[in-house]
C-alpha positions, 0 to 999 in steps of 0.5 A: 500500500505504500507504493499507491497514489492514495497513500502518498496523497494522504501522507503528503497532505498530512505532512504539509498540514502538519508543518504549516499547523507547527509553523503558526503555534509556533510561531505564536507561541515565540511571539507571545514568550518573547512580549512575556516576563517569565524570570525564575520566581524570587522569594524573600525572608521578612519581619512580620509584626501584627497590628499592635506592632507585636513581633510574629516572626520571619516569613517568606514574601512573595511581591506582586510581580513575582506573582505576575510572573509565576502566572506568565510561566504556567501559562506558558507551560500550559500553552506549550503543552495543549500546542504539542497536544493540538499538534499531535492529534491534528497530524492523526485527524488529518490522516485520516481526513486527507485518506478519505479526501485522496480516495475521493478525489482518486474515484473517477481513477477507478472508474477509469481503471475499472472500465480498461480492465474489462474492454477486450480487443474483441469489445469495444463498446465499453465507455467511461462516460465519466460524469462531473465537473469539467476537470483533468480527469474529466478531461482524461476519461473524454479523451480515453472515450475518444481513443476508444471510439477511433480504436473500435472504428479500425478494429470494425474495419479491420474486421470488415476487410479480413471478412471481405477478403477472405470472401473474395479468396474464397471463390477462386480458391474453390475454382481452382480446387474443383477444376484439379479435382474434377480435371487436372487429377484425373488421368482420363481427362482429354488434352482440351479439358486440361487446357480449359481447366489451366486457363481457368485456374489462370484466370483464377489466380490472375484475380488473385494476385490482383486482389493480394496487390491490392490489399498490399497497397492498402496496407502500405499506405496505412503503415508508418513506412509511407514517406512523402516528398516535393512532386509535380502533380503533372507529372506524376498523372502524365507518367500514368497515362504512359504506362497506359498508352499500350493497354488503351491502344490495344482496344482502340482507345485514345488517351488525351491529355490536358495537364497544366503547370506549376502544379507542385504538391507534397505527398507519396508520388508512387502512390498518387501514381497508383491512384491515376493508374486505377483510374485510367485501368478502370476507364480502359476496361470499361470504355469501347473500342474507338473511345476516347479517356480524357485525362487532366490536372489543373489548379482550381480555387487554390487547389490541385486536380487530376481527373480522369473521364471515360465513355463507359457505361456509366453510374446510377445515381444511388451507386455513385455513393457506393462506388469507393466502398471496399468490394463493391463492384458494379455490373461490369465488374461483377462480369470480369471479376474485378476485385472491387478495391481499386476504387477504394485505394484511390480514396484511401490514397487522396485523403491520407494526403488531405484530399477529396475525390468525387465522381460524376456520372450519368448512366449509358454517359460515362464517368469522370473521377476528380481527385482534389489535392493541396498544394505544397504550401496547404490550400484554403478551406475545403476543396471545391466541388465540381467537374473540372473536365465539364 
């Protein structure tokens, strides 16, 4: 117990108490004895004679002023005495007041303590929810509520991804063991059947791959190995476009571009890149042959954009809010199997740097991805809505 907060409060406050209470009787106390006559008492021997002037004998005479001072020295004594008496049941009283005002003052701490120890990683809707005056400790719970809420949101979204993940593995895992199974293990199964099972585990562990780099881009760009650097918006999305340029023409597709100038940022170039290049990857499969992507970067109201705008076949309006959700694929995708996180990683991406990224679509019109970036010397308030490409 002698190592607890309480006890050493109730010691401290004790001792303080107890050194200020000696500091004022005493010092009370060297006041009054210094104003206070206090000479050792005298006495005399005298002739004592009656009232007919008759002889009775020597006796011991005490003057008024010995008396006076006899009283000055009891009193003295007295309040020496009831001092040290006041002192020593002060310093008790004050124990036991300064343990009950410590455990008091310490309770919110409990509750504190109380509440973390039965929050586990698997629950954590538990909450402090400390009540009474706005103080340090009230301050401290709030703050631990806070961490707790943030805390619960990544774990539910950790959650979320594992439990998609393992959804999305799940099918082409099953494909491929059907097909050895039923296929490439049977020693009867013809030359065409056998090509037809390995390009179908192909394809299978082509999406695979895809979805692991994916979740790999995820990871990295939550971890702390993530480092930023001076870039040039233009760039970065004009490099993207390159490494396009063959896929697109591929299908007939043509890539323009409108990039401006001076659009200096700081943020992860490889991964701004990656974010372009989900974009551009998106608009190469799902525009139609002999169609054009348009791509752009500007600046507009202080800050930095790069769009991308393709002739496929466009978004609903009541999917356009769910298009950047984690594995979520619209018809297209679900027909060639995308994974459905690409759209998320570019999210991810823009806001890790401050950013916003819009979509603007119309079904059978195509679409257009805006990705609103600060400049290297911070924008102004909050980027602007609207389609640069319009």
């Amino acid at each position: 117990m002698i190592h607890t907060i309480r006890f050493r409060i109730t010691v401290l406050y004790s001792g303080l108490l107890f050194v200020l209470a000696a500091l004022v009787l005493g010092g009370i106390y060297f006041t009054v004895s210094n104003t206070t006559d206090q000479r050792p008492v005298t006495t005399e021997i005298a002739k004592t004679y009656s009232r007919t002037n008759q002889y009775l004998g020597k006796r011991e005479v005490v003057f008024m002023e010995e008396v006076e001072n006899a009283v000055n020295v009891e009193t003295m004594a007295t309040l020496r005495n009831y001092s040290l008496l006041t002192l020593a049941g002060l310093y008790v009283a004050s124990l036991g007041i300064g343990w009950v005002l410590a455990g008091r003052v310490l309770r919110p701490v409990r509750s504190i303590t109380h509440t973390a120890e039965e929050i586990q990683a698997t629950d954590l809707n538990r909450r402090i929810k400390l009540h009474g005056p706005r103080d340090e400790l009230k301050d401290l719970a709030d703050t631990i509520d806070t961490m707790l809420d943030r805390l619960e949101e990544a774990f539910s979204a950790q959650r979320q991804l594992i439990d998609d993940a393992s959804h999305e593995l799940r099918s082409p895992l099953t494909i491929i063991r059907a097909n050895v199974d039923a296929v490439l293990a049977d020693p009867g199964a013809s030359e065409e059947e056998r090509a037809r099972a390995v390009a179908i585990i192909d394809r299978a562990t082509t999406r695979m791959t895809r979805l692991v780099e994916d979740l790999l881009a995820t990871a990295r760009r939550q971890g702390a190995a993530f480092a930023d650097a001076d870039l040039d918006l233009a760039r970065v999305v004009g490099e993207a476009c390159e490494e396009y340029t063959a896929p697109a023409a591929a299908r007939d597709i043509t890539i323009g571009r409108r990039l401006g100038a001076g659009l200096e940022t700081t943020g992860d170039a490889d991964a701004l890149r990656r974010a372009v290049s989900n974009l551009l990857s998106n608009a190469v499969r799902l525009s139609p042959s002999g169609g054009t992507i348009r791509v752009g970067a500007g600046r507009a109201d202080g800050w930095l954009w790069a769009a991308v705008r393709d002739d496929g076949p466009g978004l609903r309006e009541a999917d356009q809010a769910r298009v950047f959700d984690r594995f979520w694929r619209g018809e297209a995708s679900r027909r060639d199997r995308h994974t459905g996180l690409g759209l998320a990683i570019v999210r991810q991406i823009v806001e890790s740097h401050g950013g916003r990224v819009e979509v603007f679509s119309r079904l059978g019109e195509g679409a257009t991805f805006v990705l609103w970036l600060p400049p290297r010397d911070g924008a102004p308030g909050t980027p602007p809505h609207g389609n640069p490409l319009a």
